[in-house]
C-alpha distance (Angstrom), angle and dihedral (degrees) to the residues before:
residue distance angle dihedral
X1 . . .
X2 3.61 . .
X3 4.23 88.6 .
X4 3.71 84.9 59.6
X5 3.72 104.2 57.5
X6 4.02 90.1 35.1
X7 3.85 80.8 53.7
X8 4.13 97.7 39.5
X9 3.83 87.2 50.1
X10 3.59 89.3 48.2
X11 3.42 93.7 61.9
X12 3.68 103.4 40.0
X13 4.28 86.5 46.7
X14 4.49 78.6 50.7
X15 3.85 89.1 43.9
X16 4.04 93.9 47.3
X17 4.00 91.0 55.2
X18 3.59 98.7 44.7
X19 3.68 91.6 55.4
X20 3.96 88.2 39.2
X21 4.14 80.6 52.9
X22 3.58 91.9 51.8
X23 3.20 107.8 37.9
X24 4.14 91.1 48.4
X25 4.34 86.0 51.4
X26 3.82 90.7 50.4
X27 3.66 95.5 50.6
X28 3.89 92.8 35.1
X29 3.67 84.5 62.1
X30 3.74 103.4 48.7
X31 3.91 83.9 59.8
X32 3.98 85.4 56.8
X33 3.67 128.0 148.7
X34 3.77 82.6 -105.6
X35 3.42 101.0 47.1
X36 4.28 95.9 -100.7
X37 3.73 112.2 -149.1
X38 3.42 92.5 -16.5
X39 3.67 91.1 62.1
X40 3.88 96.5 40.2
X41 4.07 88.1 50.5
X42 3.90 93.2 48.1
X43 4.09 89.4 46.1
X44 3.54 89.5 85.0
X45 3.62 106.5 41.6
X46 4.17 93.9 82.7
X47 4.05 85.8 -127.6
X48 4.09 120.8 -158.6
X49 3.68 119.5 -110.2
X50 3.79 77.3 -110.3
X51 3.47 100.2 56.2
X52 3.97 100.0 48.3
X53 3.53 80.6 53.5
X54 3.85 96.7 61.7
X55 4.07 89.5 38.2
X56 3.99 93.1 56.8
X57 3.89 87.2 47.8
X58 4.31 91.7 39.9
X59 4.45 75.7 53.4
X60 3.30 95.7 42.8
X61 3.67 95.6 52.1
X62 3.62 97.7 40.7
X63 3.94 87.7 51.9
X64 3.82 88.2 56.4
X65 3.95 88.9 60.6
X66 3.99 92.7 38.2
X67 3.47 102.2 47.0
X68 4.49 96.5 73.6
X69 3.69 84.8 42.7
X70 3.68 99.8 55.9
X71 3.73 83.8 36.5
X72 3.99 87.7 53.7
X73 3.77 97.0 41.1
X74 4.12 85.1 48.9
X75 3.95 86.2 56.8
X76 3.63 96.9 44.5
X77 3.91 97.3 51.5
X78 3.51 82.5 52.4
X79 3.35 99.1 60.6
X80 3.43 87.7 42.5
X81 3.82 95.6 54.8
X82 3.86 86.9 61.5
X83 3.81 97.4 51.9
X84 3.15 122.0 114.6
X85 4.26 93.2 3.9
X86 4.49 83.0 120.4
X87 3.77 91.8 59.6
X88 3.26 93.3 -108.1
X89 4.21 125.0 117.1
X90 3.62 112.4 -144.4
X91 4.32 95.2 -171.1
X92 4.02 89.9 179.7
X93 3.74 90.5 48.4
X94 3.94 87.2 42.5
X95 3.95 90.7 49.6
X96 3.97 95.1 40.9
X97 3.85 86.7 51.5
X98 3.64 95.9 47.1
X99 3.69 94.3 47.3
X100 3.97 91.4 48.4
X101 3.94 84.3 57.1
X102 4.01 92.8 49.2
X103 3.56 89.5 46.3
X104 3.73 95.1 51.0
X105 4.05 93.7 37.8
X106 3.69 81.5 57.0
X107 4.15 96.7 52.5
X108 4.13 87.8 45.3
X109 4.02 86.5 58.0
X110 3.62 88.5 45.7
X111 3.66 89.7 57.3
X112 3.46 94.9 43.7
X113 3.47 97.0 56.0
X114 3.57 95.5 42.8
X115 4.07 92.7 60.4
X116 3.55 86.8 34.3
X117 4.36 85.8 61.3
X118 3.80 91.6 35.5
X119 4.29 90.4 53.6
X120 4.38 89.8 47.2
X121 3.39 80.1 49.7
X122 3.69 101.8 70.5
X123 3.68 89.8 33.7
X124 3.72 115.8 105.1
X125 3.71 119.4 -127.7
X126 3.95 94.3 -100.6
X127 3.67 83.8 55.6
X128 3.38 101.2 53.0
X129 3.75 93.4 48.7
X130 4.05 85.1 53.9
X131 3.75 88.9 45.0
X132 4.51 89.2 48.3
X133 3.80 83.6 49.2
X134 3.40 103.7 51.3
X135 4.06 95.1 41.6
X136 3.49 80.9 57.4
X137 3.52 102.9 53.6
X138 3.81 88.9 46.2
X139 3.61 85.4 58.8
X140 3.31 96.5 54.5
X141 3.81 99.5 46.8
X142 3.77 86.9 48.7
X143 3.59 93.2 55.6
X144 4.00 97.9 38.6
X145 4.06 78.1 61.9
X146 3.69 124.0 105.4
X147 3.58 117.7 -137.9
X148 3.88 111.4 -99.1
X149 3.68 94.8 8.0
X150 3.69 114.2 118.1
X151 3.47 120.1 -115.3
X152 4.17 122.7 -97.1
X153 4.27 100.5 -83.3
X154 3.52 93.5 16.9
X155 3.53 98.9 116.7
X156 3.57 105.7 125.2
């Protein structure tokens, strides 16, 4: 019996920091270099001068707050990595580490949000409608896709 719960916790404690992993890769990358998703959802929104202006600084700020907690989350799934590789289950360590990871998963949403209000913001009311359209339409192609199966002109 004991086995079992030592292995069920296992695998929800394995569970928790691949989604942590994910989740921290997918937002990394909308604060890309090139601007990510944010980037390739503004591309089609015929933005001012003006308003590309604001976004880069709206990115540039938000990076400012991202940056330490990537950095922090990076540490932390270290750590985490090299639990457990004596033979030896630490549960508080587990928990405290798994907790820190929720905690700063949480704080990267924040942030996204908050840029994500502070771009809409600048957008005028034609663009958000474009932007609401074409969120939806990338919701629907996503889910009209089959898992494994390449997407249409993807064959390269």
């Amino acid at each position: 019996m004991k086995k079992i719960i030592i292995g069920a916790l296992a695998a929800v404690v394995l569970t928790a920091g691949a989604i942590f992993i994910i989740g921290q890769k997918s937002f990394h990358r909308g604060h890309g270099r090139h601007g990510g998703m944010i980037g390739m959802a503004l591309r089609g929104l015929d933005l001012t001068d003006e308003q590309k202006t604001k976004v880069e600084e709206i990115r540039k700020a938000s990076r400012t707050n991202v940056d330490p907690l990537l950095q922090q989350m990076h540490g932390n799934r270290k750590q985490i990595v090299e639990l457990g590789t004596d033979g030896n289950f630490d549960q508080a360590k587990v928990e405290a580490l798994a907790a820190e990871q929720g905690n700063i998963t949480a704080k990267l949403i924040v942030e996204k949000e908050k840029a994500k209000a502070q771009i809409f913001a600048i957008l005028t009311d034609e663009q958000k409608a474009k932007a609401t359209e074409m969120r939806t339409k990338f919701k629907e192609r996503f889910n009209d896709r089959k898992f494994g199966e390449k997407p249409k002109g993807a064959e390269f």
